[in-house]
PLY file of the C-alpha trace (Angstrom):
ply
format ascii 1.0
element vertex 366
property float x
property float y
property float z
element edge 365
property int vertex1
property int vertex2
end_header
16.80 -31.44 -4.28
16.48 -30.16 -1.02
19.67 -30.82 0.88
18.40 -31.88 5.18
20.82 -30.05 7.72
20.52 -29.30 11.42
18.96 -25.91 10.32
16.23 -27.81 8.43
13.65 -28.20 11.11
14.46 -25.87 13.58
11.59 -23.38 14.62
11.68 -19.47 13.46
13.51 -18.95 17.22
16.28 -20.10 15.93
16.29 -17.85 13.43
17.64 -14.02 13.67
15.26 -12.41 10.99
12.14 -14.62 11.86
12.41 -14.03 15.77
13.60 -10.26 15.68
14.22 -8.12 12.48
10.97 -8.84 11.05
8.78 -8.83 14.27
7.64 -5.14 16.17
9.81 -4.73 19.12
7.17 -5.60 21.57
6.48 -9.05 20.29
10.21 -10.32 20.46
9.61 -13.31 22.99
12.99 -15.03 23.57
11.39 -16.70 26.76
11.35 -20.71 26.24
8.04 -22.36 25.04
8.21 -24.67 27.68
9.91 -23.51 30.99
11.37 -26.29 33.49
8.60 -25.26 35.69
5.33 -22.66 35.98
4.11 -20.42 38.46
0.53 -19.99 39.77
-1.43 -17.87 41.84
-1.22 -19.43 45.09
2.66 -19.68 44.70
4.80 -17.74 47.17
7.15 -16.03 45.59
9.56 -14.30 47.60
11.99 -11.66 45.69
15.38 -10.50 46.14
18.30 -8.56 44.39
19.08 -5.52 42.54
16.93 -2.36 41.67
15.48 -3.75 38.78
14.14 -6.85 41.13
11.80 -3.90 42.87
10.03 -4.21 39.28
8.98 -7.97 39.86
7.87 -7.66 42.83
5.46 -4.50 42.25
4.01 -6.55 38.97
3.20 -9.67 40.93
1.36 -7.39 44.01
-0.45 -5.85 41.28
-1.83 -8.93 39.22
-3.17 -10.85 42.34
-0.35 -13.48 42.74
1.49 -14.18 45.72
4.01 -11.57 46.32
5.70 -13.00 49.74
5.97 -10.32 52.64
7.16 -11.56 56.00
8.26 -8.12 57.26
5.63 -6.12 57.63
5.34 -1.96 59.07
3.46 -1.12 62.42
-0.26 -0.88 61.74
-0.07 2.47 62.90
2.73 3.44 60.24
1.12 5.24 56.98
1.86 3.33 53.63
4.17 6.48 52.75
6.28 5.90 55.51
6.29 1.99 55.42
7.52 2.32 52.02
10.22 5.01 53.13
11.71 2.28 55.38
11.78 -0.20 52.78
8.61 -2.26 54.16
7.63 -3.93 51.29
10.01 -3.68 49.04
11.11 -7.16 49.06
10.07 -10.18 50.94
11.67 -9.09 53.73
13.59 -5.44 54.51
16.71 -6.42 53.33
17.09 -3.64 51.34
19.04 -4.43 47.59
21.19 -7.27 47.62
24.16 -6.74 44.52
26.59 -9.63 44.45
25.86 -13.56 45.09
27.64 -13.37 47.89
25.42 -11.02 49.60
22.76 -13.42 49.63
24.86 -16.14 50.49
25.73 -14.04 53.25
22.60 -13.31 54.52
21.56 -17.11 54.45
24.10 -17.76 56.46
23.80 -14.63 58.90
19.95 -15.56 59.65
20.96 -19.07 60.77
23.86 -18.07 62.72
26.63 -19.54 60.66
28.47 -16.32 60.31
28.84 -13.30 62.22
30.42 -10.47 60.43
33.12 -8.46 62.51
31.67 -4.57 61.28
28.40 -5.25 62.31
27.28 -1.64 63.31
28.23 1.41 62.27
28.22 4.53 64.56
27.42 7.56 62.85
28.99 11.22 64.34
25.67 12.35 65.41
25.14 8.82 67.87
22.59 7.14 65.28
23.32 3.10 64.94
23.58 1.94 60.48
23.36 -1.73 59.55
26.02 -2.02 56.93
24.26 -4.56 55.37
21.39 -2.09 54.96
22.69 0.96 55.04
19.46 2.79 53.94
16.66 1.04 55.25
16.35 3.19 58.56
16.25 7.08 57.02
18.19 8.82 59.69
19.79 5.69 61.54
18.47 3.63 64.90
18.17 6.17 68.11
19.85 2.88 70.76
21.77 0.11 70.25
18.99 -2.11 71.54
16.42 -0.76 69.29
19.19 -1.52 66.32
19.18 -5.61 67.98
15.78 -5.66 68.43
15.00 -4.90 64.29
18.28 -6.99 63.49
16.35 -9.96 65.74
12.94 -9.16 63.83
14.68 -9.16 60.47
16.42 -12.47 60.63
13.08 -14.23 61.48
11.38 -12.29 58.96
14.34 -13.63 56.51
14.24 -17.30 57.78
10.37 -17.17 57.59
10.29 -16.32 53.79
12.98 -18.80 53.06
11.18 -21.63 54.62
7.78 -20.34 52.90
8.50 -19.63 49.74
7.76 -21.81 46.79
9.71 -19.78 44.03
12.74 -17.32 44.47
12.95 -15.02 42.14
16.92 -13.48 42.44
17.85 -10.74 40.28
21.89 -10.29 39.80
23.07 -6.87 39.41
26.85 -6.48 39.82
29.93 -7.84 39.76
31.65 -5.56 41.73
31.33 -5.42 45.88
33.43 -4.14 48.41
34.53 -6.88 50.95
35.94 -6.54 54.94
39.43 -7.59 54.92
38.53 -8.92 58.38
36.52 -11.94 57.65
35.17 -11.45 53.79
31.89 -9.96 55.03
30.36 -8.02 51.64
29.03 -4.39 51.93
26.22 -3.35 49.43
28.17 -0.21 48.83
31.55 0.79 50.12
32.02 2.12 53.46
31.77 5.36 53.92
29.30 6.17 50.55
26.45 6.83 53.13
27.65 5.55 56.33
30.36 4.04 58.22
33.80 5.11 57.37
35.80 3.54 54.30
39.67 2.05 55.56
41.88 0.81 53.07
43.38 -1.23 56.19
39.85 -2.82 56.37
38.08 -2.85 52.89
38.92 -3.74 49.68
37.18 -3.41 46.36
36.61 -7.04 44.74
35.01 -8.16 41.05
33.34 -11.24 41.28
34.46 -13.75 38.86
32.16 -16.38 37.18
33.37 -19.23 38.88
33.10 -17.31 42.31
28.87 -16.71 41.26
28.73 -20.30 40.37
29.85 -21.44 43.49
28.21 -18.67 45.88
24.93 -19.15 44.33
25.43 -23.08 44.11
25.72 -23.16 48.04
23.23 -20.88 48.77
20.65 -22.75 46.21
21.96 -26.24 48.66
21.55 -24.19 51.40
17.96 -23.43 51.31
17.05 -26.61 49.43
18.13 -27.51 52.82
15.48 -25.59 54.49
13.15 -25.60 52.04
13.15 -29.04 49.57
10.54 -27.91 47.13
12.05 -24.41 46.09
12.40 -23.13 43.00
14.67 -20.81 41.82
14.30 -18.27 38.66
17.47 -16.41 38.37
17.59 -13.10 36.17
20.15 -10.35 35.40
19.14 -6.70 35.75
19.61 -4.50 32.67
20.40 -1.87 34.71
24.07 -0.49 34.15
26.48 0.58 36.59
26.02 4.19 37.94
29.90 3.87 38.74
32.83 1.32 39.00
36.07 0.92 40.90
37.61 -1.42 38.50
39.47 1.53 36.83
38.09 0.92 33.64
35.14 3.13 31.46
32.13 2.22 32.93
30.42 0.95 29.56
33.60 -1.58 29.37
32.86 -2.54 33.19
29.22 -2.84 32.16
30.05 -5.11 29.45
32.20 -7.32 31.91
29.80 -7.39 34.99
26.79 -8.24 32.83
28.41 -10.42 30.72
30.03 -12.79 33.63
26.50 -12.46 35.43
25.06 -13.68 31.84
27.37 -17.11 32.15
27.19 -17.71 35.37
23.17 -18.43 35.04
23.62 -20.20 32.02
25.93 -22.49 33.53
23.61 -22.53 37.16
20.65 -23.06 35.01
22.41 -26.34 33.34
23.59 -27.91 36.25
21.16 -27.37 38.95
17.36 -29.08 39.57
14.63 -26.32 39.76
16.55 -23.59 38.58
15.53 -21.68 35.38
17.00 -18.14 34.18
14.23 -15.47 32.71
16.15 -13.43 30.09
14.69 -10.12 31.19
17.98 -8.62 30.59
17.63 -9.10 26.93
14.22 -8.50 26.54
15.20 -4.56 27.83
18.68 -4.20 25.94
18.53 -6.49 23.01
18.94 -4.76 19.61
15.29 -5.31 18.68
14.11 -2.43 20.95
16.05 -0.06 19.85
16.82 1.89 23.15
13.47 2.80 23.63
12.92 0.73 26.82
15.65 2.99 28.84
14.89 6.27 29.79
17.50 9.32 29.41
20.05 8.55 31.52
20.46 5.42 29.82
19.86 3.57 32.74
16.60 3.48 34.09
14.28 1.44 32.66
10.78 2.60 31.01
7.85 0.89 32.36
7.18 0.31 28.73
9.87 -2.16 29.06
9.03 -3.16 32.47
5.09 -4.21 31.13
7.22 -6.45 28.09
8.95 -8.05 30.45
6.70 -9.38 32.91
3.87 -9.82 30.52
6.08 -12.38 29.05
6.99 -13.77 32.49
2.69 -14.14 33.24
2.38 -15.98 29.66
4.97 -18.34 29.87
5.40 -19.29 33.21
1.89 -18.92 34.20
-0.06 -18.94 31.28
-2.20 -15.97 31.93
-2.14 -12.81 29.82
-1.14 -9.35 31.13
-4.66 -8.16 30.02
-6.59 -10.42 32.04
-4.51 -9.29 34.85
-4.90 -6.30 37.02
-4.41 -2.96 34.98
-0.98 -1.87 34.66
0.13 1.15 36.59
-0.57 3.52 34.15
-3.98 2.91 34.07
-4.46 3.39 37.58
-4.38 7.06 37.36
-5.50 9.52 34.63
-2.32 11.07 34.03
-0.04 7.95 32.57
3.14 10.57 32.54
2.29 11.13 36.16
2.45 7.71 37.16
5.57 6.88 35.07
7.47 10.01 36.85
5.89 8.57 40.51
7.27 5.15 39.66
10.86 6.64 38.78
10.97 9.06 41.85
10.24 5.55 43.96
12.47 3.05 42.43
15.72 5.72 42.73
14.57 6.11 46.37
15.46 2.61 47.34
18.02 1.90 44.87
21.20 2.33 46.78
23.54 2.32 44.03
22.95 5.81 42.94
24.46 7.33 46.13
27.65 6.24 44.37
27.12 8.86 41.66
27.74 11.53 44.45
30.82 10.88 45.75
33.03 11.87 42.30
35.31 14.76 41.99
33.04 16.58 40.68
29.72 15.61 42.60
25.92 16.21 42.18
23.70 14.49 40.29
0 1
1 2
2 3
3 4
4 5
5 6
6 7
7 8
8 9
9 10
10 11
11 12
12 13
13 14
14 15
15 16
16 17
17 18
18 19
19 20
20 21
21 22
22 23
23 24
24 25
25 26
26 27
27 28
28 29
29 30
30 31
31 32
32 33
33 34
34 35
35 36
36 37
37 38
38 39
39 40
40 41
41 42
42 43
43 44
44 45
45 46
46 47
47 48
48 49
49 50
50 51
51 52
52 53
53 54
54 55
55 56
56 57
57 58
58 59
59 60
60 61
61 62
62 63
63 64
64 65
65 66
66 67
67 68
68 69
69 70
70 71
71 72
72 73
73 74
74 75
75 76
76 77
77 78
78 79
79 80
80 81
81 82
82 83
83 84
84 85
85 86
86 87
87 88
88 89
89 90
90 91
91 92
92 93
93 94
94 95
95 96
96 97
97 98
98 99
99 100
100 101
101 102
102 103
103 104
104 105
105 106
106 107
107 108
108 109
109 110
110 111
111 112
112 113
113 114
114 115
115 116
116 117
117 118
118 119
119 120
120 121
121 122
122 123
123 124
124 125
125 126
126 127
127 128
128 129
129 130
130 131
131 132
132 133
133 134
134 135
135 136
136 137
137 138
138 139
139 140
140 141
141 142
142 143
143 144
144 145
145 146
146 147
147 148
148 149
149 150
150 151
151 152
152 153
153 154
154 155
155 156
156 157
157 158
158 159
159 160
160 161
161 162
162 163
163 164
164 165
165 166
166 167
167 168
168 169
169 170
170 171
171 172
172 173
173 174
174 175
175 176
176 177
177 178
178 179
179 180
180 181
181 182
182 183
183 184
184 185
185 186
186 187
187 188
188 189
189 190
190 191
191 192
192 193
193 194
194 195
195 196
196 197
197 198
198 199
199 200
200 201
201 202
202 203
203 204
204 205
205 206
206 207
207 208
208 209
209 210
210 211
211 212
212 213
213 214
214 215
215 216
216 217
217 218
218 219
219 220
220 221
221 222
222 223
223 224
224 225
225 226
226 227
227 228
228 229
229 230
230 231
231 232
232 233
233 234
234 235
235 236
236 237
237 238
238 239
239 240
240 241
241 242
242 243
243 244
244 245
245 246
246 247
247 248
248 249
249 250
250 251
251 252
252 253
253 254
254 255
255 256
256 257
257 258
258 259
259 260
260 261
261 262
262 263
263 264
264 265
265 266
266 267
267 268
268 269
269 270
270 271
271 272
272 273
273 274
274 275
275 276
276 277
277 278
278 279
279 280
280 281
281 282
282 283
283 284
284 285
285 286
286 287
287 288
288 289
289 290
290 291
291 292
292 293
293 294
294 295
295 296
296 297
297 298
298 299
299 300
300 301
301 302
302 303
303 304
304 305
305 306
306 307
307 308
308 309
309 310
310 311
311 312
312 313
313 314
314 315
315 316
316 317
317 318
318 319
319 320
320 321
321 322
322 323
323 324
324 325
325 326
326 327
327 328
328 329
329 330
330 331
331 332
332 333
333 334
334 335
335 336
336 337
337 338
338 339
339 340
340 341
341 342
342 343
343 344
344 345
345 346
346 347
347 348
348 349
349 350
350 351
351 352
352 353
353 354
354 355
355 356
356 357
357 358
358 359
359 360
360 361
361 362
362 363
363 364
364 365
């Protein structure tokens, strides 16, 4: 007699072995059969968040869909360069955005509901930063009314691709932020990493707790439903580790935390919101099944190998399309596949801003 439990009927997903010891690496799916909602061609998705959201964004350029841009590079501007001041990147050329509150932040900078105190930085040689994109001018602004002028551009460019958008695609990266003592304001990286200069009077170092994300990312997601009623959200967590933390704890350890609270927080955001869905591209790259092969040598970048898994599981489920009838990956657009793979690297460390961090230890370099 065969003895009926909740176990009886549940499909091989459920199940450890079935879903991931006895499958190949690259056929581990943990991606829902049926996602709250899909994704088409004609969809405007407009992208945001951490390094690994650069990754998204390239894919969905590449395979014909929709990749919102609202900032765009003079005509006259080479692609080289345009890409060397972060045109493109993103939706708009807000550079990486780290914490919840960042974006929050910037929702509520582009409609004028909060003007941060520190909002220039003034650099020894007379060049103008943003510190809320500290990188995105190589070299700084020459006037303060250039600087306005881009700041005025940018926040329409922002507004434009909130109000456009059909799907947001956010990645969350870190837990840990630096924040003005002033008003709250968040910096992408601390003061004074490659700009401004850091205060202990004026900044402080703050981790994010769960409940904090779950309430930052709850206003922001009422906040553009505000602007925009039919937007969808797809939240993910990059698998990207931290280069360094503050906390005072090992890094791995700080990893573990920061990924970990990111984890819950879009579990419980994806439960209690309408239109919000997470896309578990964090464990496609780290889980067990792959072994470490999807990260590179420094154990944090990821290997387009895993890149290609995750978004060809992002074109079946949530558009039902398969990578293959797709454009051809980036690999195949060149000869040399190593070539590419180093190119790709070399560009993704370019705008990530987190690894200027790694330079300001003790001991410094690379």
């Amino acid at each position: 007699m065969t003895r009926q439990t909740p176990y009886s009927l549940l499909p091989d997903t459920a199940y450890w072995r079935r879903s991931m010891a006895e499958l190949p690496f690259a056929e581990v799916d943990p991606v829902p059969t049926n996602p709250p909602f899909g994704l088409t061609p004609e969809d405007k998705v407009m992208t945001a968040g951490s390094c690994f959201a650069q990754h998204i964004a390239r894919y969905l350029r590449q395979s014909g869909f929709n990749s919102l841009i609202t900032e765009t590079a003079h005509p006259m501007i080479s692609a080289e360069n345009a890409a060397l001041f972060n045109y493109g990147t993103f939706t708009a050329r807000y550079g990486n955005i780290y914490v919840v509150r960042q974006l929050l932040q910037l929702f509520k900078r582009v409609y004028g509901r909060f003007q941060p105190v520190e909002d220039i930085w003034v650099e020894p040689d007379g060049s103008i930063l943003d510190p809320f994109r500290p990188q995105i001018q190589p070299g700084g602004f020459a006037t303060r009314r250039e600087f306005d002028l881009d700041r005025q551009q940018h926040f329409a460019a922002v507004r434009r691709g909130f109000e456009e958008l059909d799907v947001f695609v956010f990645t969350l990266g870190l837990t840990e932020g630096w924040v003005s003592r002033q008003d709250g304001a968040v910096f992408p990286l601390c003061p004074g990493t490659v700009g401004g200069q850091f205060d202990p009077d004026r900044h402080m170092f703050h981790n994010f707790s769960v409940s904090e994300i779950v309430a930052d990312m709850t206003e922001f997601i009422v906040l553009l439903h505000q602007v925009n009623p039919r937007a969808r959200i797809i939240l993910t967590v990059s698998p990207v580790p931290l280069i360094a933390t503050a906390s005072g704890r090992h890094v791995l350890t700080a990893t573990t935390y920061s990924k970990s609270v990111l984890r819950v927080a879009c579990e419980m955001l994806e439960q209690s919101l309408p239109r919000v869905m997470y896309f578990p591209s964090y464990e496609v790259i780290l889980g067990p099944h792959a072994r470490g092969a999807y990260l590179a040598d420094d154990l944090r970048s990821v290997r387009e190998e895993g890149v290609e898994h995750v978004m060809r599981l992002f074109f079946r489920k949530l558009a039902g399309v398969e990578s293959s009838d797709l454009a051809p990956s980036p690999q195949e657009d060149t000869a040399n596949g190593d070539a590419a793979a180093r190119e790709m690297e070399r560009v993704v460390k370019l705008v990530c801003d987190e690894e200027a961090l790694d330079s300001q230890s003790a001991t410094g370099g690379e």
